[in-house]
N, C-alpha and C positions, 0 to 999 in steps of 0.2 A: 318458207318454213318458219324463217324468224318471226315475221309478223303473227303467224298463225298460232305460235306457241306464247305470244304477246296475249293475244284472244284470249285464250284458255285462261293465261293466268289471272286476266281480268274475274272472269266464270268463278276460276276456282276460289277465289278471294271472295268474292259475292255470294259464293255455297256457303263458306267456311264462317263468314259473319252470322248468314244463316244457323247455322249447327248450332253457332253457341248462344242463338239466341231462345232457343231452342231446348239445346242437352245443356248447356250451359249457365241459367240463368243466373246463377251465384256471384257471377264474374261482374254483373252488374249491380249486386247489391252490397251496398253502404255498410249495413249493419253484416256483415260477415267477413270476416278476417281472411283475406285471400293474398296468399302470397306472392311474391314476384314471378317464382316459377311456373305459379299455377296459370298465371296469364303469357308465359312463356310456351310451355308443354303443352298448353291445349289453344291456342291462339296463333303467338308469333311465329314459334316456331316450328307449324306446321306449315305456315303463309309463305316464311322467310325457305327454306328446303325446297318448296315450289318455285320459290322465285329463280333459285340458281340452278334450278334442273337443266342441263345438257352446255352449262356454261364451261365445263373442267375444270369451275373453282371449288376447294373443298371449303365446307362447313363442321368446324370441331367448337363446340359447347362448351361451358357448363367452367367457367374459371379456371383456364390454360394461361399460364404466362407468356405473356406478348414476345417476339422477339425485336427484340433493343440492338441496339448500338449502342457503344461504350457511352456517350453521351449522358445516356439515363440509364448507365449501368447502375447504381445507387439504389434504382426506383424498384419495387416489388407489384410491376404490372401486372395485376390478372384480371383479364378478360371475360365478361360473359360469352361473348360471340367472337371467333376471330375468323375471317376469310380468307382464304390463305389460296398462295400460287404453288404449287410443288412443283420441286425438280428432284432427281437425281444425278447423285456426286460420289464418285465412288462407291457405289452403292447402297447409299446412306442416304436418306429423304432431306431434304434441308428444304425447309420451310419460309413464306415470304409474308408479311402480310399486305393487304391490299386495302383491309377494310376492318373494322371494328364495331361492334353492337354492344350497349349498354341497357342492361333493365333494372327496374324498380318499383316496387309496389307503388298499389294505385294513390294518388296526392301524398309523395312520400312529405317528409319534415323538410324544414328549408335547408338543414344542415347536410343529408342526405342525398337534397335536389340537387344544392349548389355542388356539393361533392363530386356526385357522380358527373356533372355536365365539366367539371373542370380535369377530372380524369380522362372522363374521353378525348375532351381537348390535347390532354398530355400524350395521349396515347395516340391519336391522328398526326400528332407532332416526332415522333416517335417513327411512326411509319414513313413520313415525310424524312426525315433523318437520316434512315437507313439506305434509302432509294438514294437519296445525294450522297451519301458518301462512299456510295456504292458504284459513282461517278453516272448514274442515271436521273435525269432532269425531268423527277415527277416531285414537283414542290405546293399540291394541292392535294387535298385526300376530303370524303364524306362520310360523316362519321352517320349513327343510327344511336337514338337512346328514346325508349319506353316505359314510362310511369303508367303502370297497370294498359288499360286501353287505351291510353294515348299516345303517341309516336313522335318525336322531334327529330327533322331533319338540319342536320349542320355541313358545316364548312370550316376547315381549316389549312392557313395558307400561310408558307413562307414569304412574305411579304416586300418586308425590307430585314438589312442583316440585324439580325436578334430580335425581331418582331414577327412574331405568329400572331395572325389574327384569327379571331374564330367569329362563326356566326349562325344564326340558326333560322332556315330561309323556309319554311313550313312544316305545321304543327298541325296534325288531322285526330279525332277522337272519334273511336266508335260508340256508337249508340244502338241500344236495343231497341231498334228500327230499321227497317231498310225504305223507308221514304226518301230519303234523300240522297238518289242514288247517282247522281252528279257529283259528292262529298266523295262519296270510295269509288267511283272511277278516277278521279282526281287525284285520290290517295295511290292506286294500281299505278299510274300513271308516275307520279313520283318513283314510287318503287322499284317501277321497271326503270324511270331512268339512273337509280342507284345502284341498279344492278349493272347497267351499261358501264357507266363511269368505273365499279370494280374491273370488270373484264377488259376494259379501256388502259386503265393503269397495268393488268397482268399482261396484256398483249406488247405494250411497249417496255417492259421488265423483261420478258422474252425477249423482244429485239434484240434490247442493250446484252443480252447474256449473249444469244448467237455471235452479234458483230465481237463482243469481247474474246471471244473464243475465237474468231475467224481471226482477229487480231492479233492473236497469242501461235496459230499454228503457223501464218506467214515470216518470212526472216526478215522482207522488208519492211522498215515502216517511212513513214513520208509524212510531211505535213499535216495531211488530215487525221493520221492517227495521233495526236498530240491532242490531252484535251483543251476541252472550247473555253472562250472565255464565259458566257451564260455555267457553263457549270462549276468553274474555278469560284465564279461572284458566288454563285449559292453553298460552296463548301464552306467557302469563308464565312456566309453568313451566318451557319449554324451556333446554334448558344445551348447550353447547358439545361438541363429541365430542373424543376423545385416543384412537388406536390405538398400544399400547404394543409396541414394537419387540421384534420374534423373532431372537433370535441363535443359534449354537451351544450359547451357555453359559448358554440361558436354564433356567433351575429347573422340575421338576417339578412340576405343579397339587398344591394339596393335595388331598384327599380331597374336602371339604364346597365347594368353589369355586362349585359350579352349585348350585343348587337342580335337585332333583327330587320329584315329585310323588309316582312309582309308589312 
């Protein structure tokens, strides 16, 4: 059934590039001012809602504040996309996140580019944060960020203590074409595996909450219930966040700024 819904998704991505190549042709033209949304609402985020169809992750839009740990309590995170794990707690929805999406008009400014990619960064770090001091050993997260039709995939990882490395391990642009359709199965192919990796982090989040609760209704506890040391190193290693302020007069990235892989 998994694989079969794998299938579809592929299809349904290769329709949807279709449509807009189609009802959509705007999206690919230079001379018309087309906004981040507009390649969100008729594009991504019809692709991305597919993607996490029968996963039980929810998809809430459109600039939701992230939820933080005190760490980057400071910080005024708001989200284009967040992924989110739901529980209920006393009746009350208490929200996780597992994944992050950033977009941006198509070839934004550099100040803009570099902005937004250092945001997501904060904000994958954030998530990472939460999950550790939540005493849950998920210290890797894959962010999503889109400059009009084209998609960056990243990476960000608690590495060593105070060191978040980030990195951005492929980059796919659609073209109004479907000739080269090895490029967006490729692309399907990433995607599904970004949707794995969310479901992957909310299923071991579940764990951690069941065993913490199995933990909490027993009177014994014993050795094993003491935590580990792998999660004590990563509590400590946690550092503080600082989003560095975007101006008119801020400077162009150099070249080597991000790590990439490809």
């Amino acid at each position: 059934m998994h694989e079969h819904s794998d299938y579809n998704f592929c299809i349904h991505l290769l329709l949807q590039i279709k449509s807009i190549i189609k009802n959509q042709p705007h999206l690919f033209d230079d001379e018309i001012d087309s906004s981040e949304w507009d390649f969100v609402v008729k594009f991504w985020g019809v692709v991305t809602e597919r993607l996490f169809h029968g996963t039980d992750l929810r998809l809430k839009w459109d600039d939701t504040h992230l939820t933080v740990h005190d760490t980057v309590s400071d910080l005024l995170l708001k989200v284009d996309l967040r992924i989110l794990h739901d529980r209920v707690r006393q009746r009350y929805n208490i929200e996780t996140d597992v994944g992050v999406f950033e977009a941006a008009e198509e070839e934004p400014v550099n100040a803009k580019y570099v902005g937004d990619r250092c945001k997501v960064m904060i904000e994958s770090k954030a998530v990472i944060d939460r999950f550790v001091l939540d005493g849950c050993l998920i210290d890797s997260v894959d962010p999503l960020q889109v400059c009009g039709l084209e998609i960056h995939f990243g990476n960000t990882t608690l590495a060593e203590p105070g060191l978040y490395v980030g990195t951005q391990f492929y980059t796919a642009t659609i073209d109004k074409s479907l000739s080269n359709m090895y490029k967006y199965l490729d692309l399907a192919s990433h995607l599904l595996c970004f949707r794995d990796q969310c479901v992957a982090i909310s299923n071991q989040y579940e764990d951690h909450l069941i065993s913490t609760r199995s933990k909490k209704i027993s009177t014994k506890r014993n050795i094993y219930d003491l935590p580990k040391d792998d999660i004590i190193m990563k509590q400590n290693s946690i550092r503080g966040s600082w989003n560095p302020p975007r101006t008119s007069k801020t400077p162009p990235p150099s070249k080597n700024l991000f790590g990439n892989d490809s």
